[in-house]
Residue frames as a rotation matrix with the C-alpha (Angstrom) as fourth column:
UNK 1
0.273 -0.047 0.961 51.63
-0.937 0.216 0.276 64.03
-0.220 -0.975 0.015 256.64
UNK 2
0.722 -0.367 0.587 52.04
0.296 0.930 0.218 60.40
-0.626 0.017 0.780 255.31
UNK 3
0.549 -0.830 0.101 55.37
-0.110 -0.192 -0.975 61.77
0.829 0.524 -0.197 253.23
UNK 4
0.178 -0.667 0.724 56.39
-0.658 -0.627 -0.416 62.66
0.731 -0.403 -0.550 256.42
UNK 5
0.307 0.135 0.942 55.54
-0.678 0.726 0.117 59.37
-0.668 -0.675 0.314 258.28
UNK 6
0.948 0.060 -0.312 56.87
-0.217 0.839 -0.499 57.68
0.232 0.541 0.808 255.64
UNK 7
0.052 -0.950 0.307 60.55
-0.273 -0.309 -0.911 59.26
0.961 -0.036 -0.275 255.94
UNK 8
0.154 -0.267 0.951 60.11
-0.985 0.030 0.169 58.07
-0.074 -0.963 -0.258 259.92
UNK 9
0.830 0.301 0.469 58.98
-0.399 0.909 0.123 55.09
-0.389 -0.290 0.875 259.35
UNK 10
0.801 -0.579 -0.149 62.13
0.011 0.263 -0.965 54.83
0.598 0.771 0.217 256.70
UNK 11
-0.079 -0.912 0.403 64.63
-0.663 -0.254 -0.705 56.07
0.745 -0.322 -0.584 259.15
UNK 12
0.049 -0.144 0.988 63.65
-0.985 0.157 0.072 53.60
-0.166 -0.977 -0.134 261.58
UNK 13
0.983 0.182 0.035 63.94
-0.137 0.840 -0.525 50.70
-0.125 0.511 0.850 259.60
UNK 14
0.479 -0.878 0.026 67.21
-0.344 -0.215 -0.914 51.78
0.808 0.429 -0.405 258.62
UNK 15
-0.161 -0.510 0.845 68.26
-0.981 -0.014 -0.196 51.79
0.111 -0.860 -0.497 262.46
UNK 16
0.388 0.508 0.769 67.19
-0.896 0.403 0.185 48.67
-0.216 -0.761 0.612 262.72
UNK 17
0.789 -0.607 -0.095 69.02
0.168 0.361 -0.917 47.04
0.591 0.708 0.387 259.64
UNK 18
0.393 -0.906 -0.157 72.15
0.450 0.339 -0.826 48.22
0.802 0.254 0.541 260.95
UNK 19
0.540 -0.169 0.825 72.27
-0.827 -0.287 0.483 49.16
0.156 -0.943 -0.295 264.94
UNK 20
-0.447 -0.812 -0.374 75.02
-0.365 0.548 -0.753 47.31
0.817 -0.201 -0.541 266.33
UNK 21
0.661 0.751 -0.006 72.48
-0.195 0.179 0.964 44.80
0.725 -0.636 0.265 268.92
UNK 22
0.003 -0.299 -0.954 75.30
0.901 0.415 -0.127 43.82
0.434 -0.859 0.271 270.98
UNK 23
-0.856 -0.418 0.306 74.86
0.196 -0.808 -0.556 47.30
0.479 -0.415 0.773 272.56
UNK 24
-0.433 0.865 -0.253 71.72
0.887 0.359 -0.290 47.18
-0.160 -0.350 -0.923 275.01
UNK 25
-0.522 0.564 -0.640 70.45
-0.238 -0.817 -0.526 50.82
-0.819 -0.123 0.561 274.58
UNK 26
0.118 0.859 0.497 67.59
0.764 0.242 -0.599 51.03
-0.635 0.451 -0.628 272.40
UNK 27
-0.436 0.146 0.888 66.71
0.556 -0.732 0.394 52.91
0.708 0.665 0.238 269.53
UNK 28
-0.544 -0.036 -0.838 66.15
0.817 -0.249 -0.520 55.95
-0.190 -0.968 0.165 270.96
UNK 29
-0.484 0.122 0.866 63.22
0.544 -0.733 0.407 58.43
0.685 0.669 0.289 269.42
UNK 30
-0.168 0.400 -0.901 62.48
0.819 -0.452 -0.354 61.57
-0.549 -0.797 -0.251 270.92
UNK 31
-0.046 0.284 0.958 60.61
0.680 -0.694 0.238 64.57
0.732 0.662 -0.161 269.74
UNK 32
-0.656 -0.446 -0.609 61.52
0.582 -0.813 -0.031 68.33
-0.481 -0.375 0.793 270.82
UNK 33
0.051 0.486 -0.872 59.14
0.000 -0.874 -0.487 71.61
-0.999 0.025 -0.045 270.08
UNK 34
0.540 -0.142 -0.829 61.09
-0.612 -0.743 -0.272 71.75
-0.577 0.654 -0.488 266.76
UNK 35
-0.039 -0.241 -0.970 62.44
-0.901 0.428 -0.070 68.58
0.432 0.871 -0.233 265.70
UNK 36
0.924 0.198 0.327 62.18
-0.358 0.749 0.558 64.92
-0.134 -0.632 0.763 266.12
UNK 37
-0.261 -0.937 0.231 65.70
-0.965 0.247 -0.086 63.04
0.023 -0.246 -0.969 266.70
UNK 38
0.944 0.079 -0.321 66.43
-0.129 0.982 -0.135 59.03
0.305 0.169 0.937 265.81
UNK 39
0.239 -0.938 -0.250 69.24
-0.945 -0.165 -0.283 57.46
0.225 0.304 -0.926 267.22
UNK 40
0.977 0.088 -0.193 71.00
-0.077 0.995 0.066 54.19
0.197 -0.050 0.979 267.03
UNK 41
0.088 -0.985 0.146 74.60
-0.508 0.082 0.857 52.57
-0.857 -0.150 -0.494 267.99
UNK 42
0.777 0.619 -0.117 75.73
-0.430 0.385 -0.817 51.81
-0.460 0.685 0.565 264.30
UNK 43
0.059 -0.851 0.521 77.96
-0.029 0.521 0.853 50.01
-0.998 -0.066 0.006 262.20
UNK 44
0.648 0.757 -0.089 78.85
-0.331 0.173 -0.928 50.95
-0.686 0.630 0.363 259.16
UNK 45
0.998 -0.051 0.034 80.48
0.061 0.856 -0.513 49.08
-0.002 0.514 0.858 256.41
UNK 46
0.510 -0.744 -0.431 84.50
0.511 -0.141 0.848 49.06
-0.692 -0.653 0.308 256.59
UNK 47
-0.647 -0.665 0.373 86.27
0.748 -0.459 0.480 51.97
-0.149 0.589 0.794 255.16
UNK 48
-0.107 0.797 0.594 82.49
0.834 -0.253 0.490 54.17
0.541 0.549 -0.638 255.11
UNK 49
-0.912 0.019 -0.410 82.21
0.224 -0.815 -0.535 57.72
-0.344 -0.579 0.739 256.39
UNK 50
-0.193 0.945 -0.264 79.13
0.437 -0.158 -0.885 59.42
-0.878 -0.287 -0.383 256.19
UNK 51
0.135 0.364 -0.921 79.69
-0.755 -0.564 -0.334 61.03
-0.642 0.741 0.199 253.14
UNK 52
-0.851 -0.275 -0.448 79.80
-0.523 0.529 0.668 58.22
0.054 0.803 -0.594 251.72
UNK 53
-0.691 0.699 0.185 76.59
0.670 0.715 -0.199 56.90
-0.271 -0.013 -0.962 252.95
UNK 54
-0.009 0.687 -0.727 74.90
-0.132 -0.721 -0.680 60.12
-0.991 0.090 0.097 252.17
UNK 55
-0.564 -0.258 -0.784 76.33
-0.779 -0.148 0.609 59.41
-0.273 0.955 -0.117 248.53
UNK 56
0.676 0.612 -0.411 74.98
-0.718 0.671 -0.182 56.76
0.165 0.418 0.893 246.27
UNK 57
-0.482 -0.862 0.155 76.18
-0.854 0.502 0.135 53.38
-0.194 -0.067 -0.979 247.43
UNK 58
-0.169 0.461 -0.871 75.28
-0.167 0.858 0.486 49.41
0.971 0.228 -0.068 247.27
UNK 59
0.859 0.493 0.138 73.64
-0.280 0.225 0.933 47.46
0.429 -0.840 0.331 250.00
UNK 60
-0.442 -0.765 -0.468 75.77
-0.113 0.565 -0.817 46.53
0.890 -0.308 -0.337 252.88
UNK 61
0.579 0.555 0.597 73.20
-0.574 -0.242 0.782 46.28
0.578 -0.796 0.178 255.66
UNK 62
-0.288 -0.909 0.301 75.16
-0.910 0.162 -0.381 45.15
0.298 -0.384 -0.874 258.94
UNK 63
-0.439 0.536 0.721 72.35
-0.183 0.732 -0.656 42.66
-0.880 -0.420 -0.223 260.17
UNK 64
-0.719 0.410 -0.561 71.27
-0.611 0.009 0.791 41.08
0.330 0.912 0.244 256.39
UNK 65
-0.901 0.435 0.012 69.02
0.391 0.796 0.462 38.64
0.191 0.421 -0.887 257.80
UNK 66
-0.356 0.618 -0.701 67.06
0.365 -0.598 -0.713 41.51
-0.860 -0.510 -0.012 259.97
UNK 67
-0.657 -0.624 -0.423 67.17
-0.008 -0.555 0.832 42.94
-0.754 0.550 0.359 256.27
UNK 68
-0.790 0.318 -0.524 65.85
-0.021 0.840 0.542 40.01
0.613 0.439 -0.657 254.33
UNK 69
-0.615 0.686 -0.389 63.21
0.778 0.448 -0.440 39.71
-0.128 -0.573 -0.809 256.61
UNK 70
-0.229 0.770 -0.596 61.97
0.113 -0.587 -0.802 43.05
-0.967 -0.251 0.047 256.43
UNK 71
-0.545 -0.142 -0.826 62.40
-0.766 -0.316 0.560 42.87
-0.341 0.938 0.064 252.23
UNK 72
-0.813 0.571 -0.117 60.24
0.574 0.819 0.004 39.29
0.098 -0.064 -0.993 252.64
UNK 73
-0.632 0.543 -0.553 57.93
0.733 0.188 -0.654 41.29
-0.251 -0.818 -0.517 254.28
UNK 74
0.461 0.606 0.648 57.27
0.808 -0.589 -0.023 44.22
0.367 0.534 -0.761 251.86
UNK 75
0.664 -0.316 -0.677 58.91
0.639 -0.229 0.734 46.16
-0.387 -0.921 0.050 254.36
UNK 76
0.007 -0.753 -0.658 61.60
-0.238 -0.640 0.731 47.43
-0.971 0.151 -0.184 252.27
UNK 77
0.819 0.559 0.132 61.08
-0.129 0.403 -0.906 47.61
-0.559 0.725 0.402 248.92
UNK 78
0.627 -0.775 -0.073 65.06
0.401 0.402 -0.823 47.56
0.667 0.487 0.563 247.47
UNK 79
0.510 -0.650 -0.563 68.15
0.810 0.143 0.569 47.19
-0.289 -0.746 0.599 249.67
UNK 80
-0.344 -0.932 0.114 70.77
0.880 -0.278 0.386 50.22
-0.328 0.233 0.915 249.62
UNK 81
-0.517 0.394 0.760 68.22
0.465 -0.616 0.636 52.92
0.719 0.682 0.136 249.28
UNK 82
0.020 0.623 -0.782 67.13
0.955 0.220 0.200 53.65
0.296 -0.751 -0.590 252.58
UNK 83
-0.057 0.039 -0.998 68.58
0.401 -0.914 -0.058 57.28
-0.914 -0.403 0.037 253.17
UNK 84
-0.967 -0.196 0.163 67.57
0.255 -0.702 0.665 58.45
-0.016 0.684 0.729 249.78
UNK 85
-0.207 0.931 -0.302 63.98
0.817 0.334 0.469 56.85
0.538 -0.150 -0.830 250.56
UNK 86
0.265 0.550 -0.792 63.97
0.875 -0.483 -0.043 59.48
-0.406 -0.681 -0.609 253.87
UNK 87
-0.996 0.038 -0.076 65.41
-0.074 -0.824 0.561 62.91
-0.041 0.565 0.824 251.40
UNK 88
-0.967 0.233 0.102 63.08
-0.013 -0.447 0.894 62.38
0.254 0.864 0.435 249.20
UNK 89
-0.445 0.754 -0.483 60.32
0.711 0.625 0.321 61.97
0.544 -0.201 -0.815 251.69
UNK 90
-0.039 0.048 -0.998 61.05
0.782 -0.620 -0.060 64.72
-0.622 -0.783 -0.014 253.69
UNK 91
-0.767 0.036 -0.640 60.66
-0.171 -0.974 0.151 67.07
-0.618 0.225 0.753 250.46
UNK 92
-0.551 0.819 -0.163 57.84
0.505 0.482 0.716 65.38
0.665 0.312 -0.679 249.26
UNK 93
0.168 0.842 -0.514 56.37
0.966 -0.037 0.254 66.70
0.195 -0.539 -0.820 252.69
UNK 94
0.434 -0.214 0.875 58.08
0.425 -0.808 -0.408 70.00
0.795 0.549 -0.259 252.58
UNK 95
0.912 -0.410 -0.014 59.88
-0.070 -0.188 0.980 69.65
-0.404 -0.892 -0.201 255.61
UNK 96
0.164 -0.964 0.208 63.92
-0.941 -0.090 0.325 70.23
-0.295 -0.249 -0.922 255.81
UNK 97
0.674 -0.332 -0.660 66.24
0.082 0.921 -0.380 67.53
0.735 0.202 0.648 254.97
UNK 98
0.971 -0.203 0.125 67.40
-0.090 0.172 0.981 65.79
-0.221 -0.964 0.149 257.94
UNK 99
0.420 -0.880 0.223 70.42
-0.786 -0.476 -0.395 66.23
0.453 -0.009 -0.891 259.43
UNK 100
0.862 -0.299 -0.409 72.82
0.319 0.947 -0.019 63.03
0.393 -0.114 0.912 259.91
UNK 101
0.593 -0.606 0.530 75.48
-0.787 -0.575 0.223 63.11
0.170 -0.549 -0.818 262.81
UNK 102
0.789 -0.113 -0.604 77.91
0.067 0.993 -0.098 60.48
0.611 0.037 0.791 262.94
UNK 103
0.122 -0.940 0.318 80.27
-0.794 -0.285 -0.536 60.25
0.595 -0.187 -0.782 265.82
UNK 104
-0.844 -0.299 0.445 81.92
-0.351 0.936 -0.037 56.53
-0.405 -0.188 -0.895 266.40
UNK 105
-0.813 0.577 -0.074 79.14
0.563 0.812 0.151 54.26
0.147 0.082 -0.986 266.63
UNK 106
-0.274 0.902 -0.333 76.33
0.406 -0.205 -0.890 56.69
-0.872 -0.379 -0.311 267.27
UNK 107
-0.677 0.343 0.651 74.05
0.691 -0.008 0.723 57.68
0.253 0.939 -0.231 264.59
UNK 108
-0.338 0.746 -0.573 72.02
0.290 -0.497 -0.818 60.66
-0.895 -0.443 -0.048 265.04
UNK 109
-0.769 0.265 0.582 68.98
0.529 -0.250 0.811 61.37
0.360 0.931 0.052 262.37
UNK 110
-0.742 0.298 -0.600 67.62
0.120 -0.822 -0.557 65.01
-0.659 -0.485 0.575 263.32
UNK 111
-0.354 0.646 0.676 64.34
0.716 -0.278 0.641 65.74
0.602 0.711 -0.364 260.94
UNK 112
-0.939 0.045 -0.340 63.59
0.155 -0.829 -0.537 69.33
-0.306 -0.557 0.772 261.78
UNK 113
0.092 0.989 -0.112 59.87
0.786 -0.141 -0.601 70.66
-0.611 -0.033 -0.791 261.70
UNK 114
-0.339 -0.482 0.808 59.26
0.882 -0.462 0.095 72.75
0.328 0.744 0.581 258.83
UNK 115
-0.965 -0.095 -0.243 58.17
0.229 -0.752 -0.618 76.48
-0.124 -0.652 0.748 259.53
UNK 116
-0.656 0.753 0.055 54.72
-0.355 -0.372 0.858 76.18
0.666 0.543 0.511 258.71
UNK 117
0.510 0.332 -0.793 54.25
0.508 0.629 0.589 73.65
0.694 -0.703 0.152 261.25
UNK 118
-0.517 -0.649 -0.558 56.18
0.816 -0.175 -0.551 76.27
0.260 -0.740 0.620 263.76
UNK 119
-0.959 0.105 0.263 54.74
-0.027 -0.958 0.286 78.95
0.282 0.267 0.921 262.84
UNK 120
-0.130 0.816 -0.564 51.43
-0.323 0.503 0.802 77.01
0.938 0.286 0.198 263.76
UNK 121
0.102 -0.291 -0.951 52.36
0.792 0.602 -0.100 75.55
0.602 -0.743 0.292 266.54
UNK 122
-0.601 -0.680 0.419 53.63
0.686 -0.708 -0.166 78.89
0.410 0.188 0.892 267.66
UNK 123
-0.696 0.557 0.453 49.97
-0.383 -0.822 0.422 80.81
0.607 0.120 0.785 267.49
UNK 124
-0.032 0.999 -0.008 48.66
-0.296 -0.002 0.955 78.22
0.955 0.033 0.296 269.55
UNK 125
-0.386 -0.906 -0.172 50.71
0.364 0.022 -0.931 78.63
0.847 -0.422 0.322 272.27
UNK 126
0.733 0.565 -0.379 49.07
0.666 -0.483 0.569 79.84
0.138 -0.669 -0.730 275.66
UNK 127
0.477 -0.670 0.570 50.94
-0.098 -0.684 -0.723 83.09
0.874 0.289 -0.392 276.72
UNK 128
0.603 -0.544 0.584 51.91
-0.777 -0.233 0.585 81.83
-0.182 -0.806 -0.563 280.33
UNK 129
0.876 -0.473 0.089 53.81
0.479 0.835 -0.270 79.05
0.054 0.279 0.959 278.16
UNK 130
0.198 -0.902 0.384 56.13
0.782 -0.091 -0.616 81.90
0.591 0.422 0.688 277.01
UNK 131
0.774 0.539 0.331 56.18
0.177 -0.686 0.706 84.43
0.608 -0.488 -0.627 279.89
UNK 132
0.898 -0.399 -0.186 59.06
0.093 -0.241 0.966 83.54
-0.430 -0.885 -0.180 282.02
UNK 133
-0.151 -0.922 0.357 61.73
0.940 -0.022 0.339 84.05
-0.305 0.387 0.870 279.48
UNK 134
-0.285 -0.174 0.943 60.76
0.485 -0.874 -0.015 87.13
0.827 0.453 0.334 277.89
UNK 135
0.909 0.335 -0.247 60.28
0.371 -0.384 0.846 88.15
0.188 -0.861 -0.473 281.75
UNK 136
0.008 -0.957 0.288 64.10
-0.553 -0.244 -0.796 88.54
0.833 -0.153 -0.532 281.95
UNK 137
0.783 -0.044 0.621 63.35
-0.619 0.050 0.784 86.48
-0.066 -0.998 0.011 285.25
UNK 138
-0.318 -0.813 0.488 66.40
-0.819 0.495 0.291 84.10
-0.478 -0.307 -0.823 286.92
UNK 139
0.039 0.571 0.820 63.94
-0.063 0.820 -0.569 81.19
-0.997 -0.030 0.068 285.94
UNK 140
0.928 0.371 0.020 63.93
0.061 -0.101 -0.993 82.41
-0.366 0.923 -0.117 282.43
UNK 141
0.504 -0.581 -0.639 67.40
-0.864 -0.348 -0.365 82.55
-0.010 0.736 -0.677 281.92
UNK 142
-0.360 -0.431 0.827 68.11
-0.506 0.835 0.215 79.31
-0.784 -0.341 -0.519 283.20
UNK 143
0.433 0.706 0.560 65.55
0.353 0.439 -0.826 78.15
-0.829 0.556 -0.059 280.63
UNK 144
0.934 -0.002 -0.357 67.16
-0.344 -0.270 -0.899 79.85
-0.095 0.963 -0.253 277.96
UNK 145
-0.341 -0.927 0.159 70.80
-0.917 0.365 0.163 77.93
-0.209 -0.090 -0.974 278.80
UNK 146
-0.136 0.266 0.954 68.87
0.307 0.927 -0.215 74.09
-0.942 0.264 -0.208 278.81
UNK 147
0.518 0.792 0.322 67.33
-0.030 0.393 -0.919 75.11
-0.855 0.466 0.228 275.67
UNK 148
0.485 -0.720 -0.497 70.80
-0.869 -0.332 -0.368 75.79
0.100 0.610 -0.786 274.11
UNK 149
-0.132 -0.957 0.260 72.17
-0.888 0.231 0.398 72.38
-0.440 -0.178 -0.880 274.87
UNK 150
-0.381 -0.091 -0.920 72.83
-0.736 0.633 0.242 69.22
0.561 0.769 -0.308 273.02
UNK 151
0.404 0.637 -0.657 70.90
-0.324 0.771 0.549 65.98
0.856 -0.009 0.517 274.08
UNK 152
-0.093 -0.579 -0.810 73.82
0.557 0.645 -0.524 64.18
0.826 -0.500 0.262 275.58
UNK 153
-0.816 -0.525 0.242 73.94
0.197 -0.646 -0.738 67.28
0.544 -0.554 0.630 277.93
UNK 154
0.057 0.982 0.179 69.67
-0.771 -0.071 0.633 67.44
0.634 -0.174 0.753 278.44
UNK 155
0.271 0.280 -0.921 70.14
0.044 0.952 0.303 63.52
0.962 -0.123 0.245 279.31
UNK 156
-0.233 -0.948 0.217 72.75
0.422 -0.300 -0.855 64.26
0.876 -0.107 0.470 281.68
UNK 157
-0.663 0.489 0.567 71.24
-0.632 -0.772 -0.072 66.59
0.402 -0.406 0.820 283.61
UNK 158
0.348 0.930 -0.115 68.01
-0.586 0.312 0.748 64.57
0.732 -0.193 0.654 283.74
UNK 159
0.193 -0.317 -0.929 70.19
0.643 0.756 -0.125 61.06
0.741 -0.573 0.350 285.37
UNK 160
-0.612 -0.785 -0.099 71.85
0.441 -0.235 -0.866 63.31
0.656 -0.573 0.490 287.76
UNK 161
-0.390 0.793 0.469 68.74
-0.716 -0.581 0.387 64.92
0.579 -0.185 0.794 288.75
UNK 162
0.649 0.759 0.049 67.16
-0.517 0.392 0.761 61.65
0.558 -0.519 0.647 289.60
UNK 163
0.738 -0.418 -0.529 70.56
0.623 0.724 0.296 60.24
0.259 -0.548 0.795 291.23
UNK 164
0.832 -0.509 0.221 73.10
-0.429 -0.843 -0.325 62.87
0.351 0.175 -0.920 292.39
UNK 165
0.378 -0.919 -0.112 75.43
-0.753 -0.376 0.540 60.32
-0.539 -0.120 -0.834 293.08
UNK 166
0.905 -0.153 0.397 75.38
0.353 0.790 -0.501 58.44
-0.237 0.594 0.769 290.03
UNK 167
0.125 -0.992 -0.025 78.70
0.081 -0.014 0.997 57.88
-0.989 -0.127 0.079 288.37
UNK 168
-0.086 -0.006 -0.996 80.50
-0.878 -0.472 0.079 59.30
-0.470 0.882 0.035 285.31
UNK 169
-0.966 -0.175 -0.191 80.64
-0.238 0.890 0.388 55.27
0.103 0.420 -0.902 284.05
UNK 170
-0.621 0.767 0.162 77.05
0.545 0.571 -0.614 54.94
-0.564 -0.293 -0.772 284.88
UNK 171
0.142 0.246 -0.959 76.34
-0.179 -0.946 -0.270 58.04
-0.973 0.210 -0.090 283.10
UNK 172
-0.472 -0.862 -0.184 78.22
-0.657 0.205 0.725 56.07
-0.588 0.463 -0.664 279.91
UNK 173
-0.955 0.075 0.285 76.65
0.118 0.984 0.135 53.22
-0.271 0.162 -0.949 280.16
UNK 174
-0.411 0.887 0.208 73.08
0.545 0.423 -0.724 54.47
-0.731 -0.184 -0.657 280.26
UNK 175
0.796 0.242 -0.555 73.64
-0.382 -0.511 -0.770 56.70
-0.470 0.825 -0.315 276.98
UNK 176
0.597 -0.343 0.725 75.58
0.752 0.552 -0.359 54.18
-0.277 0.760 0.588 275.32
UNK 177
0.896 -0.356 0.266 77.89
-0.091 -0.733 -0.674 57.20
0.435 0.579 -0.690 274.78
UNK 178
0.175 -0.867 -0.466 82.37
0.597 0.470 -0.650 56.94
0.783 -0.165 0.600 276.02
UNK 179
0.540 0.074 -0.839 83.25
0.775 -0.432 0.461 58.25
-0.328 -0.899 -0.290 279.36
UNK 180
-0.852 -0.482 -0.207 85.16
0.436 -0.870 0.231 60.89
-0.291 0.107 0.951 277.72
UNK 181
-0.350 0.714 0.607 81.95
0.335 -0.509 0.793 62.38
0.875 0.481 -0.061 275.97
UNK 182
0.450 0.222 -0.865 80.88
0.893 -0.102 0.439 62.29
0.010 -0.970 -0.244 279.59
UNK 183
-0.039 -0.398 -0.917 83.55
0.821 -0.535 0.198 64.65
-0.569 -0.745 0.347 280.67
UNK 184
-0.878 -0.448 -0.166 83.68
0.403 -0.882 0.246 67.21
-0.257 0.149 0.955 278.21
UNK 185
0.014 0.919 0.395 79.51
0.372 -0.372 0.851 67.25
0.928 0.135 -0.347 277.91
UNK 186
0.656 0.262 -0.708 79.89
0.753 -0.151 0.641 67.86
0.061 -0.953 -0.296 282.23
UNK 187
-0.562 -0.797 -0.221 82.57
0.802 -0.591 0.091 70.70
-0.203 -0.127 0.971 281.44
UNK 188
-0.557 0.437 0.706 80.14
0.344 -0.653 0.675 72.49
0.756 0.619 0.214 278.82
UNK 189
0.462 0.845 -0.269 77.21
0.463 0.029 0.886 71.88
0.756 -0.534 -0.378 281.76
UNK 190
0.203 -0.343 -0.917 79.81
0.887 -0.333 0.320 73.35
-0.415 -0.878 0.236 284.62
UNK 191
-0.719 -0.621 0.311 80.92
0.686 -0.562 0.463 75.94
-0.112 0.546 0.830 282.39
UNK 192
-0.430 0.727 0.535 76.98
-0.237 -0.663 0.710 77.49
0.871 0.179 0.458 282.04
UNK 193
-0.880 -0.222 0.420 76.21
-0.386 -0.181 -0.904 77.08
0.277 -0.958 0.074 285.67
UNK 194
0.204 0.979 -0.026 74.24
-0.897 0.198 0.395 74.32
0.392 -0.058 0.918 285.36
UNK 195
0.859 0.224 -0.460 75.94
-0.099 0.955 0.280 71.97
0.502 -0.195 0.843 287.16
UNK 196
0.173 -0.933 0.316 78.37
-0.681 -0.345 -0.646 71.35
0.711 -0.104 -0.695 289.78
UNK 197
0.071 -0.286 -0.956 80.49
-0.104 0.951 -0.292 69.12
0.992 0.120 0.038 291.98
UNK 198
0.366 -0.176 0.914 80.42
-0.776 -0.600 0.195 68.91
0.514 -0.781 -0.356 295.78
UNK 199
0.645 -0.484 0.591 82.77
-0.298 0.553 0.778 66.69
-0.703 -0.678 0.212 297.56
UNK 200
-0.202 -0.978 -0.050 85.12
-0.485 0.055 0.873 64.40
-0.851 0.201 -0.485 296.18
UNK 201
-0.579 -0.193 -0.792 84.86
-0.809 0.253 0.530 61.85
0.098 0.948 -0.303 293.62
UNK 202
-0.298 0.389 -0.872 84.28
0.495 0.844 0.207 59.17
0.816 -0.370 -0.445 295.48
UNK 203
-0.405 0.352 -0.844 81.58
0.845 -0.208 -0.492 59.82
-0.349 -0.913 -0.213 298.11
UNK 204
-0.852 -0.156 -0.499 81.00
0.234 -0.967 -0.097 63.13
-0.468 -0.200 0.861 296.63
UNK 205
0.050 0.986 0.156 77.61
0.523 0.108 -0.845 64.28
-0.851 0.124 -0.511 294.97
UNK 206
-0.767 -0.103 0.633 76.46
0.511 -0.695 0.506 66.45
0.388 0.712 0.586 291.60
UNK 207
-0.085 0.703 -0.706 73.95
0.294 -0.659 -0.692 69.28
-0.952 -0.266 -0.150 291.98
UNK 208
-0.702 0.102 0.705 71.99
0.710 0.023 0.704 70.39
0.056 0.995 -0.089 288.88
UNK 209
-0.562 0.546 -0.622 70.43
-0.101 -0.791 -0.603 73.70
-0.821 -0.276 0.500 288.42
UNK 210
-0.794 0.545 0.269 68.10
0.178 -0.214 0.960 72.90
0.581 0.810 0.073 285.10
């Protein structure tokens, strides 16, 4: 367990070194049945792809003084070492090695739960937890479509739920994510009949079936 809180505690640090602050969304952690999920609006150095931060590189933190402060502080014990720090934690605790997602500026660090801790988790399950899916009911299959989508598409859902006539730019803005992603995460969501449009654009409402 503290291998495994170390590798969090590592991966948020990291986000914090080098989230791009002029974007207001927060770091954003959220934990799921099966894995927890870090994400941040980064910047990384010019000319860097991900395999290249996965590789061995030198420091280039985007915010050094946020850096420097936390390396003052004990915080970080050498610069340019931060995603080997969360590997080699996460097999220290015998969980998976997380899964890095880079697309533009977003940063997504997935750390999946390992199967011992599922398998656990699993047996102590009440049985009217899992009942309405392996019912075949309508309810259950809806549930099995949400549990097949990606975040952006969970989030989605949720805003629209609590506003049905928010807008695809408001939708944007409050997941820090480009109004295209919008549209082709609200195709996927129209496409498994979990979401549709009634009226026009303007004036017109969503309806969400999660």
């Amino acid at each position: 367990m503290l291998s495994l809180m170390s590798a969090l505690r590592e991966a948020v640090l990291n986000a914090l070194v080098h989230r791009d602050y002029a974007v207001p969304a927060p770091i954003q952690i959220r934990v799921y049945e099966d894995k927890m999920r870090i994400w941040n609006p980064a910047i990384l150095p010019e000319g860097w792809n991900l395999e290249k931060l996965l590789g061995l590189h030198a420091s280039h933190p985007y915010n050094p003084d946020v850096a420097n402060a936390f390396f003052r502080s004990g915080e970080i014990e050498s610069w340019g070492r931060g995603i080997e720090r969360i590997f080699s934690a996460c097999r220290e605790s015998g969980m998976p090695p997380p899964v890095i997602r880079l697309e533009g500026h977003d940063l997504w660090m997935e750390f999946p739960f390992s199967r011992q801790y599922l398998a656990a988790i699993a047996s102590s399950t009440p049985p009217s937890r899992r009942s309405s899916e392996e019912s075949g009911s309508p309810h259950g299959l809806v549930d099995g479509l949400v549990d097949g989508l990606v975040e952006n598409q969970r989030e989605i859902l949720r805003i629209i739920k609590s506003n049905p006539q928010v807008s695809k730019r408001e939708m944007a803005k409050t997941l820090a994510i480009s109004t295209t992603a919008i549209d082709k995460n609200i195709e996927i969501l129209k496409r498994k009949g979990l979401l549709r449009r009634i009226g026009p654009a303007k004036g017109g409402r969503w309806e969400a079936f999660e």
